[in-house]
VEXZA-671380 format. One record per atom (N, C-alpha, C, O, CB): x, y, z; residue number from 1; atom name; residue in three letters. Coordinates in nm, 4 decimals. Glycine has a CB too. Layout:
<sites>
X	Y	Z	nr	atom	rest
X	Y	Z	NUM	CA	Ala
...
</sites>
This chain:
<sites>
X	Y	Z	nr	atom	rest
7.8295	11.0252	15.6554	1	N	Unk
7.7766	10.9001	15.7045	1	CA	Unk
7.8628	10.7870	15.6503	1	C	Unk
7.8780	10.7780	15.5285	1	O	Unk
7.6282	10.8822	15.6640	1	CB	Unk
7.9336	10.6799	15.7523	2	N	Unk
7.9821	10.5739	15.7010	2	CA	Unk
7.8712	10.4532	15.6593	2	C	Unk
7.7637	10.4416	15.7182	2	O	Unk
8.0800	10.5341	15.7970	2	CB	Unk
7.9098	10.3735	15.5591	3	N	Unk
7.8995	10.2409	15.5711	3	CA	Unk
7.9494	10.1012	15.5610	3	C	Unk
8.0676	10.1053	15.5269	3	O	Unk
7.8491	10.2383	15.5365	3	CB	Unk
7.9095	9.9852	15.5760	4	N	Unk
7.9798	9.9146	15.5883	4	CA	Unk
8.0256	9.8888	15.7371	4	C	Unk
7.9557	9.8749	15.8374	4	O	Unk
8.0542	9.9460	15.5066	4	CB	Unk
8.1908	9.8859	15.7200	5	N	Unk
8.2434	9.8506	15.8968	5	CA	Unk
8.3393	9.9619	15.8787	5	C	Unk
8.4601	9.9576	15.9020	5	O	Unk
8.3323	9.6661	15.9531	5	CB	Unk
8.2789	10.0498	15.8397	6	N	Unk
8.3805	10.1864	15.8314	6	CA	Unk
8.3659	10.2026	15.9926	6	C	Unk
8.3247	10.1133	16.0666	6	O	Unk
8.3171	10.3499	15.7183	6	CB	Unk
8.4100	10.3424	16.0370	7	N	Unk
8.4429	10.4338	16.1438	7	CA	Unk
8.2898	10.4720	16.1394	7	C	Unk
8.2178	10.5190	16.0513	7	O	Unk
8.5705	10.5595	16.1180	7	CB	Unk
8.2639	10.4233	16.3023	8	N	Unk
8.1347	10.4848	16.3457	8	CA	Unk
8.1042	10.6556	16.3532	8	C	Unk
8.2049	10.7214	16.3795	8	O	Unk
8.1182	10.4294	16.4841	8	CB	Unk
7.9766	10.7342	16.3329	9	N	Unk
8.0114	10.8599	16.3506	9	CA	Unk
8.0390	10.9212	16.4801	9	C	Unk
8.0295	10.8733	16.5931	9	O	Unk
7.9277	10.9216	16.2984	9	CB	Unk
8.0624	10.9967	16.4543	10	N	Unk
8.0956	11.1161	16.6182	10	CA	Unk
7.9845	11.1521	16.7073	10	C	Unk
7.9578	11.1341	16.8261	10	O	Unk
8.1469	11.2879	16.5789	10	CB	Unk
7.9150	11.2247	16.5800	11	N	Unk
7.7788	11.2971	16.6024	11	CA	Unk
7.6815	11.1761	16.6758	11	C	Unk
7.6678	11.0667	16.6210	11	O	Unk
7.7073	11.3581	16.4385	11	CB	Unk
7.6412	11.1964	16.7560	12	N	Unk
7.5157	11.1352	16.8688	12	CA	Unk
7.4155	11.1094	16.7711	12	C	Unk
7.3801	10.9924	16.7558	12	O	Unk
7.4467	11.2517	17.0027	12	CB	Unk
7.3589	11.2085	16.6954	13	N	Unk
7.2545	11.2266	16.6127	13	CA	Unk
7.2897	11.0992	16.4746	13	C	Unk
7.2158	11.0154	16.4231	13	O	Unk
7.2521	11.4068	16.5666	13	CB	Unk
7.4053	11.1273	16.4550	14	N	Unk
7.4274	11.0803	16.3257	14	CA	Unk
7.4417	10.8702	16.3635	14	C	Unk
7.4104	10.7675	16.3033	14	O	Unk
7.6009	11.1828	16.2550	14	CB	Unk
7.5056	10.9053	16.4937	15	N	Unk
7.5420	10.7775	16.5652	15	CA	Unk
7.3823	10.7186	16.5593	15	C	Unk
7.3494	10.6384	16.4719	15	O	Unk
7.6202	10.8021	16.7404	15	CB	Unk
7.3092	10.7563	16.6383	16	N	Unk
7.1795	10.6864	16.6341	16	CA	Unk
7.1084	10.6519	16.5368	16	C	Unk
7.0410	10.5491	16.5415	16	O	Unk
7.1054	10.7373	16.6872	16	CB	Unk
7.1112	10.7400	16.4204	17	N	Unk
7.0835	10.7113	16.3203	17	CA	Unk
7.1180	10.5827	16.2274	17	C	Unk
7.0511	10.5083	16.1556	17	O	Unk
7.1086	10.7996	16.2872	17	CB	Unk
7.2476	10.5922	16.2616	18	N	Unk
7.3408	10.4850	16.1721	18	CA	Unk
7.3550	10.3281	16.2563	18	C	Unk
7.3979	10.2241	16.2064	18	O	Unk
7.5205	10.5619	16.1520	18	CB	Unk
7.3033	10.3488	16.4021	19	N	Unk
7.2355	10.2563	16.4597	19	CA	Unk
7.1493	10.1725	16.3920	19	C	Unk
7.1688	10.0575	16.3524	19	O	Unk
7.1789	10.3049	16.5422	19	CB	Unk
7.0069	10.2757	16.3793	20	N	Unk
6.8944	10.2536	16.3069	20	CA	Unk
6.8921	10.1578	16.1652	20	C	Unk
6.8291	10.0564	16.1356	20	O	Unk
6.8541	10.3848	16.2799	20	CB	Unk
6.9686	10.2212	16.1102	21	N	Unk
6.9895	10.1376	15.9715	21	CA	Unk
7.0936	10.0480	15.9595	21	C	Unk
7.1158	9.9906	15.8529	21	O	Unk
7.0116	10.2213	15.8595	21	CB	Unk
7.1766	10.0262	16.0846	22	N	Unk
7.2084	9.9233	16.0676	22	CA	Unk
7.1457	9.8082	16.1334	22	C	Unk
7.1878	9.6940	16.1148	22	O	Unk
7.3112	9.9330	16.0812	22	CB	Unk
7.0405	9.8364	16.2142	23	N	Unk
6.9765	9.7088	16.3086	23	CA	Unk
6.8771	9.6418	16.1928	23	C	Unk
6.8509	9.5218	16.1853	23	O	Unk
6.8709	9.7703	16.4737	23	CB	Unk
6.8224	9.7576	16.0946	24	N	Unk
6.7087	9.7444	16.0208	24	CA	Unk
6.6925	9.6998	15.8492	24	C	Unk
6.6015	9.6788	15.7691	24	O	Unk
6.6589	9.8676	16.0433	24	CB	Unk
6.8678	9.7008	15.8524	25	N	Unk
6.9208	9.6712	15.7096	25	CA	Unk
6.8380	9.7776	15.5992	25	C	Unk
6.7662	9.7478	15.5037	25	O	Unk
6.8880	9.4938	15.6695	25	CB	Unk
6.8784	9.9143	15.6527	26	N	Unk
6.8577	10.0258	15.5706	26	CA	Unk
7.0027	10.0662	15.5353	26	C	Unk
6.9946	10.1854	15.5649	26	O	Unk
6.7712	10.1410	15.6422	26	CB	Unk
7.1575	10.0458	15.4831	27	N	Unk
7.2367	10.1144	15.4865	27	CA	Unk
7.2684	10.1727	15.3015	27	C	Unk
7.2872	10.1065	15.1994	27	O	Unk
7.3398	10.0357	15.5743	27	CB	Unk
7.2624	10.3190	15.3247	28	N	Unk
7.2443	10.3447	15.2031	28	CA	Unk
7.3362	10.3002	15.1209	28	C	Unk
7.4255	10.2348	15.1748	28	O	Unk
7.2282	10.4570	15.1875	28	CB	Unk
7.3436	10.3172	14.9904	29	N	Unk
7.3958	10.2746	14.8940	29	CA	Unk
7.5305	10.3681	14.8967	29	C	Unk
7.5173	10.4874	14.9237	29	O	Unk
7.3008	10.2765	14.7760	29	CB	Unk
7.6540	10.3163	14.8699	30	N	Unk
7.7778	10.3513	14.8745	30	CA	Unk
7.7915	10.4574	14.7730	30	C	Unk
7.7502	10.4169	14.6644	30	O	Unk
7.8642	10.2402	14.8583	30	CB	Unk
7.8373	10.5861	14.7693	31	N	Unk
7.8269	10.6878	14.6212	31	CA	Unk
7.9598	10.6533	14.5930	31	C	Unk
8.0484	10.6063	14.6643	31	O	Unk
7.7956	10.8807	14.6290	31	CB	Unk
7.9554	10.6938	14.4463	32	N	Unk
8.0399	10.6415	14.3615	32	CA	Unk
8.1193	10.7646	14.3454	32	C	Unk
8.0600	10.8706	14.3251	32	O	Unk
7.9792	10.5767	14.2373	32	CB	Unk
8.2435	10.7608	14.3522	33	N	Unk
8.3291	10.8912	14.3744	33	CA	Unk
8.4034	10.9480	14.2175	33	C	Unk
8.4771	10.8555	14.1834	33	O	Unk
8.4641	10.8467	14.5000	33	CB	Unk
8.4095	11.0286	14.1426	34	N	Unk
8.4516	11.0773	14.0468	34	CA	Unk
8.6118	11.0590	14.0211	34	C	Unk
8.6539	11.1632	14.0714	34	O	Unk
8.4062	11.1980	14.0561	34	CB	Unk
8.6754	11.0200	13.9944	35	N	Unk
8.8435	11.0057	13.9488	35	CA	Unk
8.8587	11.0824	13.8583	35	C	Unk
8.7828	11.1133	13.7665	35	O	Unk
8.9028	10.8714	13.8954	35	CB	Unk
9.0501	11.1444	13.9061	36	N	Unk
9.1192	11.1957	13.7978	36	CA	Unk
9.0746	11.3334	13.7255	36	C	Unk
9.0647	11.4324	13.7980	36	O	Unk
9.1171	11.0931	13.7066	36	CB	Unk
9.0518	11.3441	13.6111	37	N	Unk
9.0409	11.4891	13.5497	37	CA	Unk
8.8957	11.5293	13.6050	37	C	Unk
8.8753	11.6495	13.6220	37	O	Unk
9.0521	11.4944	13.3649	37	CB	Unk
8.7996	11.4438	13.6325	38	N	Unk
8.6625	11.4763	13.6274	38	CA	Unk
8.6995	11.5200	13.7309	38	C	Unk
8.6363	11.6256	13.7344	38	O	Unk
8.5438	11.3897	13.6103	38	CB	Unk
8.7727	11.5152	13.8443	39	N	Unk
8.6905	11.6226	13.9598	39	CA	Unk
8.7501	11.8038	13.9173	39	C	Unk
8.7052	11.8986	13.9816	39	O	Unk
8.7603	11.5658	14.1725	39	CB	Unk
8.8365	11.8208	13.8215	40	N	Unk
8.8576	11.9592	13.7868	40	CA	Unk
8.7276	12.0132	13.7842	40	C	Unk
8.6244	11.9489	13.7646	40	O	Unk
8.9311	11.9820	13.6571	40	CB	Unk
8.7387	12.1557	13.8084	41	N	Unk
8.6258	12.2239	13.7529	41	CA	Unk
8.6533	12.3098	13.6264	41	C	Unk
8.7601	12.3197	13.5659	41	O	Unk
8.5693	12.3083	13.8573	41	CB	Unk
8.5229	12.3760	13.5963	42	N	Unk
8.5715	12.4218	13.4615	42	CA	Unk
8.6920	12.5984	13.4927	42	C	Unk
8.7576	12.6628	13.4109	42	O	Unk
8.3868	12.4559	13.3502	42	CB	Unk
8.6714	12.6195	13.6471	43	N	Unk
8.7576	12.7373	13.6243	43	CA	Unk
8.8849	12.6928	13.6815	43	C	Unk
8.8920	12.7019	13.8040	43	O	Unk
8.7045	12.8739	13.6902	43	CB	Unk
9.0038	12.6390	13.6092	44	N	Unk
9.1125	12.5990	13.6613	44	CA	Unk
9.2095	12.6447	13.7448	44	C	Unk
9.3035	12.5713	13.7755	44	O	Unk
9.1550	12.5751	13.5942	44	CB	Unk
9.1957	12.8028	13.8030	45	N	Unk
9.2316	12.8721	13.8355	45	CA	Unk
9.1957	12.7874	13.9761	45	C	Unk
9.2499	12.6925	14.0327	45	O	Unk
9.1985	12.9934	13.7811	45	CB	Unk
9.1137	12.8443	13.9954	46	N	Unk
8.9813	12.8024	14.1238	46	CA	Unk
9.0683	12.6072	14.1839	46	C	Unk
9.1016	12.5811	14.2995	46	O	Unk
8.7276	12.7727	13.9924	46	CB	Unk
9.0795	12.5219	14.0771	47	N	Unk
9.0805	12.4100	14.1164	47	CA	Unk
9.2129	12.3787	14.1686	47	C	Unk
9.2357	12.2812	14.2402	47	O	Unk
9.0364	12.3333	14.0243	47	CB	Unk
9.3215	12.4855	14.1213	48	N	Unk
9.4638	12.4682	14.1066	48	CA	Unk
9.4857	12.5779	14.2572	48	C	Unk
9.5879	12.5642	14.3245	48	O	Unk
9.5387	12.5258	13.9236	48	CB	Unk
9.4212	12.6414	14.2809	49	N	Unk
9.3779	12.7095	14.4227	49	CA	Unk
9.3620	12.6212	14.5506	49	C	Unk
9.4427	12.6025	14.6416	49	O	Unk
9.2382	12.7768	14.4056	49	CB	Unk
9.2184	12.5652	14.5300	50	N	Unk
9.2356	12.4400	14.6220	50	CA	Unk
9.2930	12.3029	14.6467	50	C	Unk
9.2632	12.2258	14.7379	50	O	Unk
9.1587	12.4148	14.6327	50	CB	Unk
9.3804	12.2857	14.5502	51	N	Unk
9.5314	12.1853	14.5462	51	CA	Unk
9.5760	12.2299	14.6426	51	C	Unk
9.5896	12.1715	14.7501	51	O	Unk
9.6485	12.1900	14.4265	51	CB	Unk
9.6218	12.4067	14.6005	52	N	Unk
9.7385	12.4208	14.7100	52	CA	Unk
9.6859	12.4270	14.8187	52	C	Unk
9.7328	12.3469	14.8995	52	O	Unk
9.8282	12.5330	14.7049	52	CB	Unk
9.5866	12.5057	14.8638	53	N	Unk
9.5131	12.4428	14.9739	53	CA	Unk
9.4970	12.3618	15.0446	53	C	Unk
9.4777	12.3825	15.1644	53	O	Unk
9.4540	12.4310	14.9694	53	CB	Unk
9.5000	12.2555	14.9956	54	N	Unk
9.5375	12.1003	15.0578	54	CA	Unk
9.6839	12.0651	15.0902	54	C	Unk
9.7233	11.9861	15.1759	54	O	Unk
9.4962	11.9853	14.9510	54	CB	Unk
9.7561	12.1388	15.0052	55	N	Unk
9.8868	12.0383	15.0259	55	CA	Unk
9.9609	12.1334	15.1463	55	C	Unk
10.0148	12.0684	15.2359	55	O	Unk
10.0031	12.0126	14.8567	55	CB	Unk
9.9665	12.2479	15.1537	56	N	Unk
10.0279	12.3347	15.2399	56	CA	Unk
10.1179	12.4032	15.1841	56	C	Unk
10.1275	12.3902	15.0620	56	O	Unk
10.0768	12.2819	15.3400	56	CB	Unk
10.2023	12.4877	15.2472	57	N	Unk
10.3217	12.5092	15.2307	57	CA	Unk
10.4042	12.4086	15.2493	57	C	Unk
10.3807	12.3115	15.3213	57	O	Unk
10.3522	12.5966	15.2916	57	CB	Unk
10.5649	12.4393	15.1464	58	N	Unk
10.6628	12.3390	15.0959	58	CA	Unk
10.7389	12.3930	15.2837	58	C	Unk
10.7472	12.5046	15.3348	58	O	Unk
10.7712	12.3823	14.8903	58	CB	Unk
10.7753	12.2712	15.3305	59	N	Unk
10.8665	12.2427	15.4310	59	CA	Unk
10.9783	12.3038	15.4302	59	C	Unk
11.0326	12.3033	15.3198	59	O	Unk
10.8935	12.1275	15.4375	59	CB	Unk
11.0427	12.3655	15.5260	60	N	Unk
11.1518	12.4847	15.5718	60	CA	Unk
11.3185	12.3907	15.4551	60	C	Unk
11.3801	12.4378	15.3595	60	O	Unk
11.1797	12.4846	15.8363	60	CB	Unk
11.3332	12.2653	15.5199	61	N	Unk
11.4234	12.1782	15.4304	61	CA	Unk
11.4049	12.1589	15.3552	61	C	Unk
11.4951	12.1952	15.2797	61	O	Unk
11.4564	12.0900	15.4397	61	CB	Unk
11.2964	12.0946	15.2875	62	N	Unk
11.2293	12.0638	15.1413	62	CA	Unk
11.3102	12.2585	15.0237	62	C	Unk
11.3934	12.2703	14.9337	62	O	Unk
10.9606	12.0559	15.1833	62	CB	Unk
11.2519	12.3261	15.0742	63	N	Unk
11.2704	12.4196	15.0385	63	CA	Unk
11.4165	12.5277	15.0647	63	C	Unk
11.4388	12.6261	14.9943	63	O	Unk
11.1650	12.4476	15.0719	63	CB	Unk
11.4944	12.4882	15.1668	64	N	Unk
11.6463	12.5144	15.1360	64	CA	Unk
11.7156	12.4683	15.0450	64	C	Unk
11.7974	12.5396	14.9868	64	O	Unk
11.7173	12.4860	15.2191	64	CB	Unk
11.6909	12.2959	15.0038	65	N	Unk
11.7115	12.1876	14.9112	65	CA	Unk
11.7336	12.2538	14.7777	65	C	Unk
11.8306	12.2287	14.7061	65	O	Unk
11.5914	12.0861	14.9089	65	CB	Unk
11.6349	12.3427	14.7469	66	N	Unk
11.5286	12.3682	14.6299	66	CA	Unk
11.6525	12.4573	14.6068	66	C	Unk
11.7126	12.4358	14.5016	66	O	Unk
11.3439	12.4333	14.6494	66	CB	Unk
11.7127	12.5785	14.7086	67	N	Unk
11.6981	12.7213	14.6774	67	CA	Unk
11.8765	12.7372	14.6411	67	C	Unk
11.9494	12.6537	14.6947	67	O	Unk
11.6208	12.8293	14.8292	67	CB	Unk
11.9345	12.8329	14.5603	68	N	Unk
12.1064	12.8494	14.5872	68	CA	Unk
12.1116	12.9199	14.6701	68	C	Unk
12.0221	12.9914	14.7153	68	O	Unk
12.2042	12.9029	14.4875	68	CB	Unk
12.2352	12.9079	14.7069	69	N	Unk
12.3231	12.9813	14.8195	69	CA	Unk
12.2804	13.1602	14.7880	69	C	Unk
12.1737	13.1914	14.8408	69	O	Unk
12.5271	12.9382	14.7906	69	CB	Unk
12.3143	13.2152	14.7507	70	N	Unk
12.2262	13.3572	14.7041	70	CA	Unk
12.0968	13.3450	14.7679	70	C	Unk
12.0785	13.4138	14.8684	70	O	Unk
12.1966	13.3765	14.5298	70	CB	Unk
11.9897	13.2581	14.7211	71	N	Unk
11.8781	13.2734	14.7479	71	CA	Unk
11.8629	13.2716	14.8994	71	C	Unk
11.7947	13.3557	14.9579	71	O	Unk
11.8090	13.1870	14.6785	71	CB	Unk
11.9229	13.1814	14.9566	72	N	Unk
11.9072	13.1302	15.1072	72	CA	Unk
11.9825	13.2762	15.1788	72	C	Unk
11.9443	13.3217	15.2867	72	O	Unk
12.0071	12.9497	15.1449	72	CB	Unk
12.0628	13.3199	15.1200	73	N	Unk
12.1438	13.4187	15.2038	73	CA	Unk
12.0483	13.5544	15.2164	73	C	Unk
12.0296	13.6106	15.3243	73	O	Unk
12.3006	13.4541	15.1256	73	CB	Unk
11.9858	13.6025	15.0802	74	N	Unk
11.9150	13.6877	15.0814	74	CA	Unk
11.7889	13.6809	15.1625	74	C	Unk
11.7595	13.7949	15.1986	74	O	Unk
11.9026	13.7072	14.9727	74	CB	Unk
11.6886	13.5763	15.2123	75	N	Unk
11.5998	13.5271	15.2514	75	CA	Unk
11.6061	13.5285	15.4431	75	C	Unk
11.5144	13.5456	15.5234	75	O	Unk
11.6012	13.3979	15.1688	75	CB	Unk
11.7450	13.5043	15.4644	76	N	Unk
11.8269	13.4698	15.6137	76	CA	Unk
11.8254	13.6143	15.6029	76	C	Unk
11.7338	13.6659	15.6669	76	O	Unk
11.9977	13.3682	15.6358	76	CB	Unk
11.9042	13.6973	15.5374	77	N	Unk
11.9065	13.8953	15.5582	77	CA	Unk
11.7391	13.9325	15.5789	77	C	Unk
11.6977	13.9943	15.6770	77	O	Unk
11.9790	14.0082	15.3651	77	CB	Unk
11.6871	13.9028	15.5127	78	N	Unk
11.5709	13.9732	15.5150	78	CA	Unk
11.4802	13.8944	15.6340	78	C	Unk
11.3993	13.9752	15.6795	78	O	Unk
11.5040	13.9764	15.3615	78	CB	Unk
11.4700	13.7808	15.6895	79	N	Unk
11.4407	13.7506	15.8088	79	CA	Unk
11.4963	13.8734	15.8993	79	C	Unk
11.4315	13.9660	15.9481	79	O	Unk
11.4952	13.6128	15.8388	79	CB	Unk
11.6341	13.8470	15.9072	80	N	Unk
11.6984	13.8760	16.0121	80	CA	Unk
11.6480	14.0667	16.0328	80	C	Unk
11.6100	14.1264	16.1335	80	O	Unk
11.8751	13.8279	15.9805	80	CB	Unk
11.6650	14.1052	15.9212	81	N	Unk
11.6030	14.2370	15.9042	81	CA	Unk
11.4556	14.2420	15.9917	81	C	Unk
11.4461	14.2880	16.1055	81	O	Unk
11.5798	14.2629	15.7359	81	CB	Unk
11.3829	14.2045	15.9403	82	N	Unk
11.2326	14.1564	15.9978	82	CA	Unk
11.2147	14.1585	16.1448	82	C	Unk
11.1293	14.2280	16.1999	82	O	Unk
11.1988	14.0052	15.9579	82	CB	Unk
11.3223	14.0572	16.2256	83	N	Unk
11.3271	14.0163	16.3145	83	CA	Unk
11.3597	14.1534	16.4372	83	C	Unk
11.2941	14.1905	16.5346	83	O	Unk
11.4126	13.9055	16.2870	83	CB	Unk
11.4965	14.2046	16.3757	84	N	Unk
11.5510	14.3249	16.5050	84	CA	Unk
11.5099	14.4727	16.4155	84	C	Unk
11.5944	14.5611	16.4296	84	O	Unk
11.7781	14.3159	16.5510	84	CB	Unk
11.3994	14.5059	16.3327	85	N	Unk
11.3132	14.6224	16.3365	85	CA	Unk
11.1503	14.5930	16.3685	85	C	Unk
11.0571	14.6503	16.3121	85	O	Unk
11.3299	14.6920	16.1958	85	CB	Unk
11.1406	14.5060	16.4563	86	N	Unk
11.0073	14.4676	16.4822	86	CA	Unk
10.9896	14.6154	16.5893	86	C	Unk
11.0899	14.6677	16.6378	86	O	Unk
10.9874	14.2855	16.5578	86	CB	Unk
10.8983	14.6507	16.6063	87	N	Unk
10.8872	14.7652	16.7266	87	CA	Unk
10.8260	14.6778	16.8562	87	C	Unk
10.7869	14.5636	16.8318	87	O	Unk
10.7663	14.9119	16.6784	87	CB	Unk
10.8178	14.7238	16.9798	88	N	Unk
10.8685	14.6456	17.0955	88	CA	Unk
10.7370	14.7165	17.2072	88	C	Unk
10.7318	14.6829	17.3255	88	O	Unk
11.0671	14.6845	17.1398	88	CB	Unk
</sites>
């Protein structure tokens, strides 16, 4: 649920609603969002999980950048391997 002059909702349901409290000067109170270390949880494993989760995989360039000549060559063989023993 937005408030304020945020982005109206999507939802029909949620839309009418947020109608409601705004014609009637019901708009709830803004929650206060946690910063920084506090949103870790205590199993760091778990929190350092859904980082990467969010961020994605590192970009095809980003990650040639990264790699030496060895690495990139071995990586291009083993594609290429991949590629013409696929079965058909």
């Amino acid at each position: 649920m937005t408030t304020g002059k945020g982005k109206r909702p999507r939802d029909p349901n949620q839309l009418a609603k947020w109608i409601v409290d705004r014609s009637t000067s019901e708009t709830p109170e803004p929650e206060s969002k946690p910063t920084g270390a506090t949103l870790a949880p205590p199993d760091l494993s778990a929190y350092m999980a859904a980082i990467g989760r969010k961020g994605g995989q590192i970009g095809g360039k980003r990650r040639l950048k990264t790699m030496t000549r060895d690495q990139r060559r071995k990586v291009a063989a083993k594609a290429a391997r991949t590629r013409w023993h696929k079965p058909k």
